[in-house]
C-alpha positions, -999 to 999 in steps of 0.1 A, spaced: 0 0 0 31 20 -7 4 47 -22 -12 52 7 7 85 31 -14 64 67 13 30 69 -15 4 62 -43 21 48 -54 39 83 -44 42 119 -77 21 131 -65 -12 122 -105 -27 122 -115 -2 96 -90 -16 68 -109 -26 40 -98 -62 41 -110 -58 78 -145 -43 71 -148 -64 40 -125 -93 38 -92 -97 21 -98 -99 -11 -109 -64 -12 -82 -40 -25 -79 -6 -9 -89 12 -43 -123 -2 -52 -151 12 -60 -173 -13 -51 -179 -3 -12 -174 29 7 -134 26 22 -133 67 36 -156 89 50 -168 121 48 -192 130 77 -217 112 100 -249 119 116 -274 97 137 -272 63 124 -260 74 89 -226 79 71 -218 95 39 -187 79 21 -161 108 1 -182 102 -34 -215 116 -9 -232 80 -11 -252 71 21 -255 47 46 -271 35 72 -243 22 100 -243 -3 123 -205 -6 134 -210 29 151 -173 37 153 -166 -2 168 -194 6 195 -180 43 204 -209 58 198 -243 51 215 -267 83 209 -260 89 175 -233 107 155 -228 144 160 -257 143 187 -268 182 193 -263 182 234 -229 167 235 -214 186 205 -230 219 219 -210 208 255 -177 197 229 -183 231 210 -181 253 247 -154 236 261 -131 246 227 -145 276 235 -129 276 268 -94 270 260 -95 231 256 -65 221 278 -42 240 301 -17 240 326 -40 228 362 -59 205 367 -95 210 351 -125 213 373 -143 195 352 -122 163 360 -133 160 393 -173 168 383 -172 139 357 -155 119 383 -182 121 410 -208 112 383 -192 86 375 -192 72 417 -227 83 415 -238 63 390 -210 31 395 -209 34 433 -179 8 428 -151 34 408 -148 47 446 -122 70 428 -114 79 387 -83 83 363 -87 95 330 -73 82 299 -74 86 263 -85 55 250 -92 19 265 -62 3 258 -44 26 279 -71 21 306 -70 -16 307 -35 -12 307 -33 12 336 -57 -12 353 -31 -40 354 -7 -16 362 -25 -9 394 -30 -46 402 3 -53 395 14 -24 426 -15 -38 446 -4 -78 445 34 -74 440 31 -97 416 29 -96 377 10 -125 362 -21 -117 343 -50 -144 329 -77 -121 304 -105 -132 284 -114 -106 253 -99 -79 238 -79 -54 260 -63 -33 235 -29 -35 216 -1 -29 240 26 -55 249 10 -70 284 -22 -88 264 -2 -95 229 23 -117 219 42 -122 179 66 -97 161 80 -67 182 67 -79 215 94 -94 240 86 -129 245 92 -122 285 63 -106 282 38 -125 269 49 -152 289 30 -128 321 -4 -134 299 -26 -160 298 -65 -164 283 -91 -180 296 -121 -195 280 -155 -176 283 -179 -194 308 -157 -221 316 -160 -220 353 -142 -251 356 -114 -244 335 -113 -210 353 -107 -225 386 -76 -253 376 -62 -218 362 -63 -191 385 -56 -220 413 -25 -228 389 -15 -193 390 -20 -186 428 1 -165 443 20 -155 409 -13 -144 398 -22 -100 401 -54 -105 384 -81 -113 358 -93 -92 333 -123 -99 314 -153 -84 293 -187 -93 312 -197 -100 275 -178 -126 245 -202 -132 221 -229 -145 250 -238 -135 286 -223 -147 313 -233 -175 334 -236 -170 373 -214 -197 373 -184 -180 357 -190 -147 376 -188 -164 406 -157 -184 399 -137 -158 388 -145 -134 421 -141 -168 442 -112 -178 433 -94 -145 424 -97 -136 466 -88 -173 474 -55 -167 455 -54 -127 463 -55 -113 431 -77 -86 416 -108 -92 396 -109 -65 368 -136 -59 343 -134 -42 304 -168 -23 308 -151 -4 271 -175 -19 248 -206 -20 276 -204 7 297 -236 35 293 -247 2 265 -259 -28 284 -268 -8 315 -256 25 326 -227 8 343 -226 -20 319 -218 -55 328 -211 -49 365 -243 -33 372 -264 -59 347 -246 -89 363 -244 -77 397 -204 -83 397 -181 -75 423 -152 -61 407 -118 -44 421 -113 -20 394 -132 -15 363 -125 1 330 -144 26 311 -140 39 274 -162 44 240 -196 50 247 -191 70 282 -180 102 255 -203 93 228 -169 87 204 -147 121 220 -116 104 233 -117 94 268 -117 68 286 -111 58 328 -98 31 351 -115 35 384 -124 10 419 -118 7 453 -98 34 466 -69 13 483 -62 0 447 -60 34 435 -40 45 457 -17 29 437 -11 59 410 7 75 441 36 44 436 39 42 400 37 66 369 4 68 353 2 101 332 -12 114 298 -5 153 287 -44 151 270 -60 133 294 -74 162 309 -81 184 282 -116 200 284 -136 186 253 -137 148 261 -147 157 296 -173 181 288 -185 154 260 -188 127 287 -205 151 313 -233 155 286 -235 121 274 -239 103 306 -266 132 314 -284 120 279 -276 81 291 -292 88 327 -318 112 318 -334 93 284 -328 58 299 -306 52 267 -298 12 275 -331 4 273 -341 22 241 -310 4 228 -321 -29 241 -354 -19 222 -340 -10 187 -313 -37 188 -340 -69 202 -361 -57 168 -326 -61 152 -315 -95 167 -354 -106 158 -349 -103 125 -314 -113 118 -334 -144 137 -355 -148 110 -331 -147 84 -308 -173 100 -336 -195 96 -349 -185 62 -313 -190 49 -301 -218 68 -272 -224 39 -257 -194 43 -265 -181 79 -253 -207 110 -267 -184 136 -270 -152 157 -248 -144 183 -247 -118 209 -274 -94 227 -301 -73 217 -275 -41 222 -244 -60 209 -251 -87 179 -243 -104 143 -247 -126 125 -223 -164 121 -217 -177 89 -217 -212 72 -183 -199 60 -162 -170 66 -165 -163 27 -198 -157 31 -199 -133 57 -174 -110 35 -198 -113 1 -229 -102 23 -212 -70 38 -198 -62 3 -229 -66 -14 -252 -51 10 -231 -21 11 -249 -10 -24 -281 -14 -7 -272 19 16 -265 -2 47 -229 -6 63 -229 -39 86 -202 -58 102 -193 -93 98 -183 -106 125 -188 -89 168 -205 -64 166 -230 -45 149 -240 -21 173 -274 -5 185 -280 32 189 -305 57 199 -308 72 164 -317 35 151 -355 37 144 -379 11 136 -375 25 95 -333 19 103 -340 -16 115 -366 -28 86 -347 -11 57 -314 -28 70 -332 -63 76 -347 -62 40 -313 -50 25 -298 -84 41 -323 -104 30 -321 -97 -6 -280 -97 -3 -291 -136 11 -316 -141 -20 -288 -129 -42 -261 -150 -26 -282 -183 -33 -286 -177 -72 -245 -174 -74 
């Protein structure tokens, strides 16, 4: 892609074409939308002004809508007011306390830039709490050296990573007793592809105090989604530090690591500092997001528009039962599983004429600015990409 001035087409490495699309799509056709020009509600327009209605909602970063009026108004003020200076913003400590209003756990806040910084901080914190440095996770925590492994990470450490199987209480157990006291904690999302079971909740806060680790939970995908404090307030979990990121700024740049207050203590032992992380306009985004989120009970309008969503990606599953193995996910969260991965990629590609953007593979995302006419025209777009894909 030597053509290309962004090293690998762009700097979000899940909006590559090959990524949105599949591989075989080359960065120059014409056939689906690869850059943007604008956004608004549930709608994109692509650089040659074609439209479409989106369902990967910036990966999940945006819950009310694109450029929603109240939180660009409070984005709009706060560049107004200087946008980042040489104190310590009020406005930190006012989202802050919102935040222990609402999520009684984050007994105390840090503010980041984006959630793999968070869920790095996080284990940075259990790591000063524990004194130790092993880690077991289960999703995605970002793209920073403690959760990856191959080319240009040190293979010391990986080696302080493990995964763990979603809702596999058992397998859970045999590894966090395997760990013991090497073990500073678990991180997981409360949601992979399904909800938990009580079972693995419970395992993983059992056994995490037998062994005296931390049990951390990646609210950056559910947070202000699933429930206003995401999985931990849906699943009634127990955590020791949570992390915060996408839809708590409605897709401004923040996100947070906050728990019990002896565990924060912690940023007074180590170093955990960003230049931007207090700049004014992410802050004053979030103060008006989670005031929309509270106010207009915005999980449950998302559970509303995306359970009329999974429905119907239901029914197609079934009418198309060569093509379509299943639905996965929640109402708010969800998408379709293919008979084969090929498949998946010739459905995005050719529903993408038909005006609608959808992703292939977790997640397509629900918003407030989906309306039953969002829903229905996207469902009948994928059902004639499915007709189509049968005559081929």
């Amino acid at each position: 892609m030597a053509e290309w001035p962004v090293a690998g087409f762009t700097s979000t490495g899940s909006k590559r074409p090959e990524a949105l699309f599949g591989a075989d799509v080359a960065p120059a056709t014409g056939d689906v939308p690869i850059r943007m020009r604008r956004a608004s509600g549930c709608r994109v327009w692509s650089i040659d002004d074609r439209e479409y209605i989106d369902w990967i909602m910036a990966l999940g970063a945006v819950a009310l809508g694109y450029a929603h009026p109240e939180v660009n108004r409070a984005a709009c003020e706060a560049v107004g007011a200087g946008v980042v200076g040489p104190l310590a913003p009020a406005l930190e400590v006012e989202v802050a306390d919102t935040l222990r209003r609402l999520m009684p756990w984050m007994e105390q806040t840090r503010f980041l830039k984006s959630g793999a910084e968070a869920c790095a901080a996080a284990v940075r914190l259990a790591r000063v709490a524990t004194g130790r440095e092993l880690v077991l996770g289960c999703g995605y925590h970002g793209w920073l050296d403690w959760c990856q492994s191959g080319p240009g990470v040190p293979a010391a450490t990986s080696a302080l990573y493990g995964e763990l199987v979603f809702n596999d209480a058992d397998a859970a157990r045999g590894a966090i007793r395997a760990a013991g006291d090497r073990l500073a904690c678990v991180i997981t999302e409360p949601i992979v592809l399904v909800e938990p079971s009580r079972e693995w909740l419970d395992a993983l806060r059992e056994e995490t105090e037998r062994v005296g680790a931390l049990l951390v939970i990646d609210e950056i995908k559910t947070a202000g989604r699933i429930a206003v404090g995401g999985g931990t307030e849906r699943y009634r979990i127990l955590p020791d530090l949570v992390v915060l990121g996408k839809a708590i700024a409605n897709g401004f740049p923040l996100a947070a690591v906050g728990g019990r207050r002896e565990v924060m203590a912690g940023v007074s032992r180590t170093w955990i500092s960003s230049t931007l992380a207090t700049e004014y306009v992410s802050l004053a985004a979030a103060r008006a997001t989670l005031g929309v989120i509270e106010r207009e009970q915005v999980p449950a309008r998302l559970r509303a528009a995306g359970r009329r969503l999974l429905n119907g990606l239901a029914g197609l599953a079934a009418g198309h039962p060569e093509l379509v193995a299943g639905v996965a996910g929640i109402p708010e969260m969800c998408f379709l599983q293919f008979t084969d991965e090929r498949i998946g990629a010739a459905l995005v590609r050719d529903v993408a004429p038909r005006g609608v953007l959808f992703k292939r593979s977790a997640y397509n995302f629900a918003s407030v600015a989906h309306d039953e006419a969002a829903v229905d025209r996207t469902l009948a777009a994928l059902d004639e990409a499915l007709a189509a894909a049968l005559t081929r």
